[in-house]
PyMOL commands that place a pseudoatom at each C-alpha (Angstrom):
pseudoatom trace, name=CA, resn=UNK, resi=1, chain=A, elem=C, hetatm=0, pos=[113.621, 100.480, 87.239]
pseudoatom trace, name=CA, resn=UNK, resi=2, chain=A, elem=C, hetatm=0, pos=[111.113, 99.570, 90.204]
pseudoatom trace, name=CA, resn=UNK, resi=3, chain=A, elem=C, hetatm=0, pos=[109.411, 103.004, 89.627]
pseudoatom trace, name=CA, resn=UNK, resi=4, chain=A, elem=C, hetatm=0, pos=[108.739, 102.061, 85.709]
pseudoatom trace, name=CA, resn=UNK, resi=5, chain=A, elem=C, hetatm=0, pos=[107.719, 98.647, 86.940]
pseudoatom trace, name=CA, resn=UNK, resi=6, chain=A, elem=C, hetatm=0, pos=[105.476, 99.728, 89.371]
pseudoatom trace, name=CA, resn=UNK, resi=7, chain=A, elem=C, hetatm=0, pos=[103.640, 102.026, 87.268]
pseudoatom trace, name=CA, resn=UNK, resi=8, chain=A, elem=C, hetatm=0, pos=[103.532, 99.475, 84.613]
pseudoatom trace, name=CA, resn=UNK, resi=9, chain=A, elem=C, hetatm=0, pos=[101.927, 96.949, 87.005]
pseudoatom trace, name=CA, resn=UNK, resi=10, chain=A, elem=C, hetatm=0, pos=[99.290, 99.285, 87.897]
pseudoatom trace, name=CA, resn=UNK, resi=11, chain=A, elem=C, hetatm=0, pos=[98.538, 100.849, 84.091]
pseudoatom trace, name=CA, resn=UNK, resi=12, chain=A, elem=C, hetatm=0, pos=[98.116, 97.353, 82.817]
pseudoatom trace, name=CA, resn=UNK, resi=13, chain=A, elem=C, hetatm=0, pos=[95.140, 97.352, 84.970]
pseudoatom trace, name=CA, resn=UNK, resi=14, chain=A, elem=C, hetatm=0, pos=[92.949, 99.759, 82.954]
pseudoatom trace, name=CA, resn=UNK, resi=15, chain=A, elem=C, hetatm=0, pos=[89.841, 98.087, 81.339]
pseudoatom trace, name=CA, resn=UNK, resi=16, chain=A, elem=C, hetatm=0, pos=[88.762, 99.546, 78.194]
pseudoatom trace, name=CA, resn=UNK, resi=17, chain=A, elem=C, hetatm=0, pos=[85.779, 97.351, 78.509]
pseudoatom trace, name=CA, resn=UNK, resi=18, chain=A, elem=C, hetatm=0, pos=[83.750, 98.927, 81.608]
pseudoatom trace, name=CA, resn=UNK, resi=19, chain=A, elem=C, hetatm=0, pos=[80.165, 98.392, 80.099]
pseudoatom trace, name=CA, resn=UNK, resi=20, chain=A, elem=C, hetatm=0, pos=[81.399, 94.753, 79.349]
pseudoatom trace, name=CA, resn=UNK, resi=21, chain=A, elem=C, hetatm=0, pos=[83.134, 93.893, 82.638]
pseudoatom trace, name=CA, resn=UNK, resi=22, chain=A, elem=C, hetatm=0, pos=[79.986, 95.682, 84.553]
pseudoatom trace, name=CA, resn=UNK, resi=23, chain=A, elem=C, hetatm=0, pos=[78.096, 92.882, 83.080]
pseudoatom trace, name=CA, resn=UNK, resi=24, chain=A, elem=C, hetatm=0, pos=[80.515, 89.680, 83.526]
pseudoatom trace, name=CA, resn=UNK, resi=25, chain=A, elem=C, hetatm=0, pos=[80.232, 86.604, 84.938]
pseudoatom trace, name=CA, resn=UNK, resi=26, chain=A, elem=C, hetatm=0, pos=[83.283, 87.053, 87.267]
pseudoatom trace, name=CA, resn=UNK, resi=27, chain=A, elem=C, hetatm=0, pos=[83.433, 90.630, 89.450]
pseudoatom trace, name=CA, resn=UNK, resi=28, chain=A, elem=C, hetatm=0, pos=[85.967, 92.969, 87.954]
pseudoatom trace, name=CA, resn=UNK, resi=29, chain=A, elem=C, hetatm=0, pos=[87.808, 93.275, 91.573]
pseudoatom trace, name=CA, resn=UNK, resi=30, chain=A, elem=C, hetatm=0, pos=[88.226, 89.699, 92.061]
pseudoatom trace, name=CA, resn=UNK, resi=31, chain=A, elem=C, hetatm=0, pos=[89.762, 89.649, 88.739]
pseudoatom trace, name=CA, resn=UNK, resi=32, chain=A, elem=C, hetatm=0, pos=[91.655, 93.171, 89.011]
pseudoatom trace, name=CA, resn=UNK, resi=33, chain=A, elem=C, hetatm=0, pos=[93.180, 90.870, 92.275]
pseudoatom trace, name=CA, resn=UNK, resi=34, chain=A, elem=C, hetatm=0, pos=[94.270, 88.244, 90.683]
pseudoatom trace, name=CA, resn=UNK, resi=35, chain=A, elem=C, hetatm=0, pos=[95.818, 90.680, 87.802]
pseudoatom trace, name=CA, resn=UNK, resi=36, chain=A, elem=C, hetatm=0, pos=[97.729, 92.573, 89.868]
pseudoatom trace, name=CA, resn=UNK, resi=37, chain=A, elem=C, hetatm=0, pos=[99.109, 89.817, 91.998]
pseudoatom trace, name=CA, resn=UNK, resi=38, chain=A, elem=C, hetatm=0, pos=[100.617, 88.237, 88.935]
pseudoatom trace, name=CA, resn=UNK, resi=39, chain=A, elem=C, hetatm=0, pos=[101.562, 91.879, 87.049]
pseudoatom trace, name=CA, resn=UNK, resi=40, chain=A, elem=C, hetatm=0, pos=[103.872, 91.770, 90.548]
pseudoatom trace, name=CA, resn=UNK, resi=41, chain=A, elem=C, hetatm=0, pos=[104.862, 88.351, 90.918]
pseudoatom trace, name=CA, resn=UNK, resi=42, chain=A, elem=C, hetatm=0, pos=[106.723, 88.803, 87.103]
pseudoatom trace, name=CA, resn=UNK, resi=43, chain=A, elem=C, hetatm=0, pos=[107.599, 92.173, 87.886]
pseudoatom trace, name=CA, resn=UNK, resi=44, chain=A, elem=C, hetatm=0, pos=[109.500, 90.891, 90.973]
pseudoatom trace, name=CA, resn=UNK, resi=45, chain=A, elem=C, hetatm=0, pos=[110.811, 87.765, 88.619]
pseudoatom trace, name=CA, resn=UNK, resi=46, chain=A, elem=C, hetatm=0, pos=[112.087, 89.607, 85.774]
pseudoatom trace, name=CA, resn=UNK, resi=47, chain=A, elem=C, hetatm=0, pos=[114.035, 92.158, 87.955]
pseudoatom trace, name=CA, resn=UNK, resi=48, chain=A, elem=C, hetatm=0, pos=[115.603, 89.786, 89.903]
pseudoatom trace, name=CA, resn=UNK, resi=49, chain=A, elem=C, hetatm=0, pos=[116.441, 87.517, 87.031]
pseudoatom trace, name=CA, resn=UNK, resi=50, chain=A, elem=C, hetatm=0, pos=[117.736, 90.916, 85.210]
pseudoatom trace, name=CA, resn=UNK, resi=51, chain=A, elem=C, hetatm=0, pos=[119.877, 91.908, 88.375]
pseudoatom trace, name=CA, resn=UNK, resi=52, chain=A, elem=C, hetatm=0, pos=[121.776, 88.294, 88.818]
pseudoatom trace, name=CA, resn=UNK, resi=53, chain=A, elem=C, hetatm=0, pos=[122.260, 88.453, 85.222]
pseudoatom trace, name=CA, resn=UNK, resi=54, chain=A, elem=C, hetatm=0, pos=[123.859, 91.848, 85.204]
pseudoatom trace, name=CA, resn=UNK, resi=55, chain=A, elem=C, hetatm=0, pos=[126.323, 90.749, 88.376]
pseudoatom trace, name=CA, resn=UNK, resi=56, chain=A, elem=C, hetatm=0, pos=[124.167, 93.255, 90.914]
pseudoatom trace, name=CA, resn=UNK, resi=57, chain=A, elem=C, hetatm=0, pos=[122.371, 90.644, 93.131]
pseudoatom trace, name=CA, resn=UNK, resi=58, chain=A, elem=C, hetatm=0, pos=[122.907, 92.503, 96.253]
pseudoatom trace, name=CA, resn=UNK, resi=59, chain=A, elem=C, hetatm=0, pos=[120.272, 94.900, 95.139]
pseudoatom trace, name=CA, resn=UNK, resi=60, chain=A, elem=C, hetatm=0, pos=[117.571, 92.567, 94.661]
pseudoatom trace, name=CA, resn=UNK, resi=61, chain=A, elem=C, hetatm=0, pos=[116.019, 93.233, 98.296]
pseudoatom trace, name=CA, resn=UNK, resi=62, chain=A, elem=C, hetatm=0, pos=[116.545, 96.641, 97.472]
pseudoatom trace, name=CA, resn=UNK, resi=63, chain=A, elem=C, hetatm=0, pos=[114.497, 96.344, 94.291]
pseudoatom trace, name=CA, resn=UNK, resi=64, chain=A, elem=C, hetatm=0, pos=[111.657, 94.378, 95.518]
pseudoatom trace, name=CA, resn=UNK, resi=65, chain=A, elem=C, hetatm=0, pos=[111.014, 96.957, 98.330]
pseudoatom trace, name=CA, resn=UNK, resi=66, chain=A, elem=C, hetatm=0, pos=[111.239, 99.744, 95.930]
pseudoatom trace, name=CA, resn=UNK, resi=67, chain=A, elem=C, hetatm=0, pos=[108.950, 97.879, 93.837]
pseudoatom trace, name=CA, resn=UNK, resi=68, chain=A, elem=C, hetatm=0, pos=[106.095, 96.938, 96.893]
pseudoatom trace, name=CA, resn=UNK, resi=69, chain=A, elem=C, hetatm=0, pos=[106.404, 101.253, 97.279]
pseudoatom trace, name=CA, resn=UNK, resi=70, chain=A, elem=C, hetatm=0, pos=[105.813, 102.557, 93.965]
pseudoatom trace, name=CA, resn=UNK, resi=71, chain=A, elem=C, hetatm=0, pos=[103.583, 99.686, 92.995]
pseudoatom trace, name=CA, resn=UNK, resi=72, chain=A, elem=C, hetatm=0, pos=[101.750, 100.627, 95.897]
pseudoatom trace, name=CA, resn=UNK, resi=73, chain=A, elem=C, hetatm=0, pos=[101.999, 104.740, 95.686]
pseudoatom trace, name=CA, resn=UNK, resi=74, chain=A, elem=C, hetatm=0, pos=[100.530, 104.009, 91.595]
pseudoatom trace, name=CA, resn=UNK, resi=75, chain=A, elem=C, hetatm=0, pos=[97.886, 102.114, 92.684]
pseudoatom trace, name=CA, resn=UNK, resi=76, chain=A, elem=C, hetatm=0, pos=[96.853, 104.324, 95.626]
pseudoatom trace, name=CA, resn=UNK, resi=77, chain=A, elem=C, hetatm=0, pos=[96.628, 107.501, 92.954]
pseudoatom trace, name=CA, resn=UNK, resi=78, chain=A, elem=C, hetatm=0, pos=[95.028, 104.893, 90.552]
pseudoatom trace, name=CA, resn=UNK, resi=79, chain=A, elem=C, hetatm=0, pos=[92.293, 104.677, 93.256]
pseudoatom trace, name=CA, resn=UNK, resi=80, chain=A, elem=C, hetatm=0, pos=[92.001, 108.873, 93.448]
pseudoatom trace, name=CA, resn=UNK, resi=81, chain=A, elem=C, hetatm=0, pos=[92.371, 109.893, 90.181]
pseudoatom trace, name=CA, resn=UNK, resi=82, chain=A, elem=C, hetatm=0, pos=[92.175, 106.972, 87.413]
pseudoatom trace, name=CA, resn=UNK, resi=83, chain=A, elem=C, hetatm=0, pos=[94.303, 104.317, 86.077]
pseudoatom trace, name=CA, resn=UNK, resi=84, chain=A, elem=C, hetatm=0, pos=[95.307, 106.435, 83.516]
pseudoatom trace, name=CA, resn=UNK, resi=85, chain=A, elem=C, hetatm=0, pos=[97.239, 108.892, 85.763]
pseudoatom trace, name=CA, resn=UNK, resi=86, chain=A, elem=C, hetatm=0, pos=[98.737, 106.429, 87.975]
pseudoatom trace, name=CA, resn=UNK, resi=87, chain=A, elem=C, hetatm=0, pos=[102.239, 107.311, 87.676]
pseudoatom trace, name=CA, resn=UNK, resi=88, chain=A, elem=C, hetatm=0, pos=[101.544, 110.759, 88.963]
pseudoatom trace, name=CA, resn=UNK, resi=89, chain=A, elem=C, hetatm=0, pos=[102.224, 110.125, 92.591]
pseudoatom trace, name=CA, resn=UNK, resi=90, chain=A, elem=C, hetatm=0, pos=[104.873, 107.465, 92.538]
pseudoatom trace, name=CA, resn=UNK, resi=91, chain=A, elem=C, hetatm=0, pos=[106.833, 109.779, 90.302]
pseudoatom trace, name=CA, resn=UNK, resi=92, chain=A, elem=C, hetatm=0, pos=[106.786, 112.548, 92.739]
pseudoatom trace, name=CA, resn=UNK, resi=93, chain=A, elem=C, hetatm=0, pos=[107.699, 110.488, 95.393]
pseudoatom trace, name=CA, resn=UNK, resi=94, chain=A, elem=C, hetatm=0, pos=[110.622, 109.949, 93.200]
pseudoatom trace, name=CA, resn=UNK, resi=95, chain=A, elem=C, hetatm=0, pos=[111.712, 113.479, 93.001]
pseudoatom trace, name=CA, resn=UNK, resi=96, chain=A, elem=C, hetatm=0, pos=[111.403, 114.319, 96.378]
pseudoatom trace, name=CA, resn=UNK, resi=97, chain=A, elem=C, hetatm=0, pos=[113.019, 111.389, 97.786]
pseudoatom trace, name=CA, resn=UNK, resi=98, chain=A, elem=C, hetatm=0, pos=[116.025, 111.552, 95.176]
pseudoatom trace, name=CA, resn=UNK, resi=99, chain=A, elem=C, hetatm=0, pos=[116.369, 115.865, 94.600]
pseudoatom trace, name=CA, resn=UNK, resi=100, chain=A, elem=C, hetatm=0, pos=[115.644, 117.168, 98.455]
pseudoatom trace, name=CA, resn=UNK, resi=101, chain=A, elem=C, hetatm=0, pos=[116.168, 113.771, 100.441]
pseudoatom trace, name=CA, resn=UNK, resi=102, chain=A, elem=C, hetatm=0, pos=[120.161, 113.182, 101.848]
pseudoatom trace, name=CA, resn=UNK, resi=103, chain=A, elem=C, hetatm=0, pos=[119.381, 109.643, 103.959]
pseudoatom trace, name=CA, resn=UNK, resi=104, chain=A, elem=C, hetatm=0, pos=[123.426, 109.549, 103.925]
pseudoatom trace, name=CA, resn=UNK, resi=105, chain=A, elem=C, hetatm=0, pos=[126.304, 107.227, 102.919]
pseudoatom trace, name=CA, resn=UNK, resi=106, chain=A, elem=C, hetatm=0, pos=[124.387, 103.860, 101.399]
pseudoatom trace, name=CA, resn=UNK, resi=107, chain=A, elem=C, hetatm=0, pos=[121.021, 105.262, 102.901]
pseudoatom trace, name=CA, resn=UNK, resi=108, chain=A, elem=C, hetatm=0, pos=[121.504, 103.965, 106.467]
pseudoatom trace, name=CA, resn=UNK, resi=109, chain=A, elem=C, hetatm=0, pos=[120.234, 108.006, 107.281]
pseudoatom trace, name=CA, resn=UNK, resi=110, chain=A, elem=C, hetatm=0, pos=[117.175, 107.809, 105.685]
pseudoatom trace, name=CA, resn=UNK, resi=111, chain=A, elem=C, hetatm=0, pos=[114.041, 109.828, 106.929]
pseudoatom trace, name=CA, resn=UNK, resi=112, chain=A, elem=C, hetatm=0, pos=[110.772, 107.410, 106.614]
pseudoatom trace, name=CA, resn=UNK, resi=113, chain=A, elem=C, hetatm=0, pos=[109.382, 109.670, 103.217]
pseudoatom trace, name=CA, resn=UNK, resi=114, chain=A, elem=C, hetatm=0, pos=[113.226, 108.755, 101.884]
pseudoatom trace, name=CA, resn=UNK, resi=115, chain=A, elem=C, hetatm=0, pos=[112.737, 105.136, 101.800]
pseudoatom trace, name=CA, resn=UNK, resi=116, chain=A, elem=C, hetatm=0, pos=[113.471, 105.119, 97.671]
pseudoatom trace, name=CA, resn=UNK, resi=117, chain=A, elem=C, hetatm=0, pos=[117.181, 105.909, 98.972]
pseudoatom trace, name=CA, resn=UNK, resi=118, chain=A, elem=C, hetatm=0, pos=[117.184, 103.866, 102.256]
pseudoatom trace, name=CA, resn=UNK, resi=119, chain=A, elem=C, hetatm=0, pos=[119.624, 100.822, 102.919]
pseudoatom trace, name=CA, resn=UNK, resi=120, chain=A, elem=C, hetatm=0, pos=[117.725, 97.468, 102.061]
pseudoatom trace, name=CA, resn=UNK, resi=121, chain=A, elem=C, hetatm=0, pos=[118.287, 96.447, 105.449]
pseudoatom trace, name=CA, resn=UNK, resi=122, chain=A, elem=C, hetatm=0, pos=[116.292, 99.911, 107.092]
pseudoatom trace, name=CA, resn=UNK, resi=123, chain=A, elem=C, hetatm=0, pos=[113.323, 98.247, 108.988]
pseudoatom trace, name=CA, resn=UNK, resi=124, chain=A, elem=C, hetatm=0, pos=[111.170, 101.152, 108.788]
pseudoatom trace, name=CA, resn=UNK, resi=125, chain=A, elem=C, hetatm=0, pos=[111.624, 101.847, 104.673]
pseudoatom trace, name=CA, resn=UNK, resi=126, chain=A, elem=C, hetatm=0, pos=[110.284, 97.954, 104.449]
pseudoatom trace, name=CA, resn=UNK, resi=127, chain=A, elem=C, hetatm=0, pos=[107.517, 98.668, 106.956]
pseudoatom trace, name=CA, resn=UNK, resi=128, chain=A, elem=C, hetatm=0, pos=[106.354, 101.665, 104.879]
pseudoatom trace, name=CA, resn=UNK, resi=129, chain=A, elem=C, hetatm=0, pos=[106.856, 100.192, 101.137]
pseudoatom trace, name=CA, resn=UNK, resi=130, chain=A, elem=C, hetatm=0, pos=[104.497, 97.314, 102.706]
pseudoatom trace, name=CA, resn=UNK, resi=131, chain=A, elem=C, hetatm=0, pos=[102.195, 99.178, 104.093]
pseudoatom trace, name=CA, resn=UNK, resi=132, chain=A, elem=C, hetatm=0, pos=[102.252, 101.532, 100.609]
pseudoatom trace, name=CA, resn=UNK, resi=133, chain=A, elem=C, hetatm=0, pos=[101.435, 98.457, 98.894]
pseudoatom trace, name=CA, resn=UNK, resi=134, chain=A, elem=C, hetatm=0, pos=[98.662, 97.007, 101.377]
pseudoatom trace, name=CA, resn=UNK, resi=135, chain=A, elem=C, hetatm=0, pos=[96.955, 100.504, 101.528]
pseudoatom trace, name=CA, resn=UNK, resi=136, chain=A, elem=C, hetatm=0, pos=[97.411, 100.946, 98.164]
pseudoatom trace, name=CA, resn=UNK, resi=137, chain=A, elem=C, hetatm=0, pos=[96.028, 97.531, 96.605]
pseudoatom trace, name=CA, resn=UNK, resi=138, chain=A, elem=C, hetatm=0, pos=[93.373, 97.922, 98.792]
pseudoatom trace, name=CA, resn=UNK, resi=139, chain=A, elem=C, hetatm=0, pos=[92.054, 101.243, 97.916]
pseudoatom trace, name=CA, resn=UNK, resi=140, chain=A, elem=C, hetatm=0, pos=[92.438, 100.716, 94.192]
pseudoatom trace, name=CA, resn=UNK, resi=141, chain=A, elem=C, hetatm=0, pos=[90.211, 96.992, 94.979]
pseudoatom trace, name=CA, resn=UNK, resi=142, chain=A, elem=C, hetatm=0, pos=[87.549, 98.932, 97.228]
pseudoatom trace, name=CA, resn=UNK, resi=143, chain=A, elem=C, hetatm=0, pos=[87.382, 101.950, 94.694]
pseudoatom trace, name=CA, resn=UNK, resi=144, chain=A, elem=C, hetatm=0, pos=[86.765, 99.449, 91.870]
pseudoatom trace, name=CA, resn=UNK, resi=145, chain=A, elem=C, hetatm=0, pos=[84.605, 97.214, 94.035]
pseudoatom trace, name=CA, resn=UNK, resi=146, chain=A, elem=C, hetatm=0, pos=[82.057, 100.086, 94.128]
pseudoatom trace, name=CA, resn=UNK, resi=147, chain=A, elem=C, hetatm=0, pos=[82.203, 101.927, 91.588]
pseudoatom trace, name=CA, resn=UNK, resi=148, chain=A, elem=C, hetatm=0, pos=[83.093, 99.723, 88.573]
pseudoatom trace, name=CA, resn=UNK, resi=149, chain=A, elem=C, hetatm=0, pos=[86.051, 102.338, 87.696]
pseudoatom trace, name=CA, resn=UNK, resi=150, chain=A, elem=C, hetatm=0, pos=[87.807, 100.994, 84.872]
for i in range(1, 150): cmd.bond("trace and resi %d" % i, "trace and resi %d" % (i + 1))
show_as sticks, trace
zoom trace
């Protein structure tokens, strides 16, 4: 679910008014910002609510992190190649990490490119979901800053 919310966060971003935004009152980053922080926020709400619901609250950390990654992984492609093909990147990450990774019993052997599979307590799987999402964010704000991509 995190990789399907992550893309979504990032697709909802695409602006099929350019010429109008290009033109508006209010830059399109600054509002691209505050779209994405709260296309998170209820992406991180609803699956939290959705896993207490379902009796699997012990994988909401794990969620969230997964969620910071492929949020972050869509919007870095989002920056490269378009909004439209977002999902490209976060989906291979997928496939790697689940068809050719093996971090071990309940992830605690995870390599840092396996951090999809890795424990929700792995340090270094946090460190580079945030960092996905920082580096990520950012590009797709600077990208947009300058260029107006839509």
């Amino acid at each position: 679910m995190p990789l399907l919310s992550g893309c979504a966060v990032v697709l909802s971003c695409t602006d099929s008014m350019g010429r109008f935004s290009s033109v508006a009152a209010v830059p399109r980053h600054r509002v691209l910002a505050l779209h994405l922080t709260a296309a998170v926020t209820v992406a991180v709400l609803l699956s939290c609510l959705a896993l207490r619901l379902s009796g699997a609250a012990e994988a909401v950390p794990l969620s969230v992190r997964n969620l910071l990654g492929f949020t972050g992984t869509a919007a870095l492609c989002a920056a490269v190649l378009g909004f439209r093909l977002a999902w490209i990147l976060p989906l291979i990450q997928a496939v790697a990490a689940f068809m050719v990774g093996s971090p071990g019993a309940g992830g605690v052997d995870a390599q840092w490119w396996e951090w999809p599979r890795a424990a929700s307590t792995d340090g270094e799987s946090w460190a580079v979901c945030v960092a996905l999402a920082a580096v990520g964010v950012g590009a797709l704000l600077l990208r947009n800053r300058r260029t107006g991509m839509s």
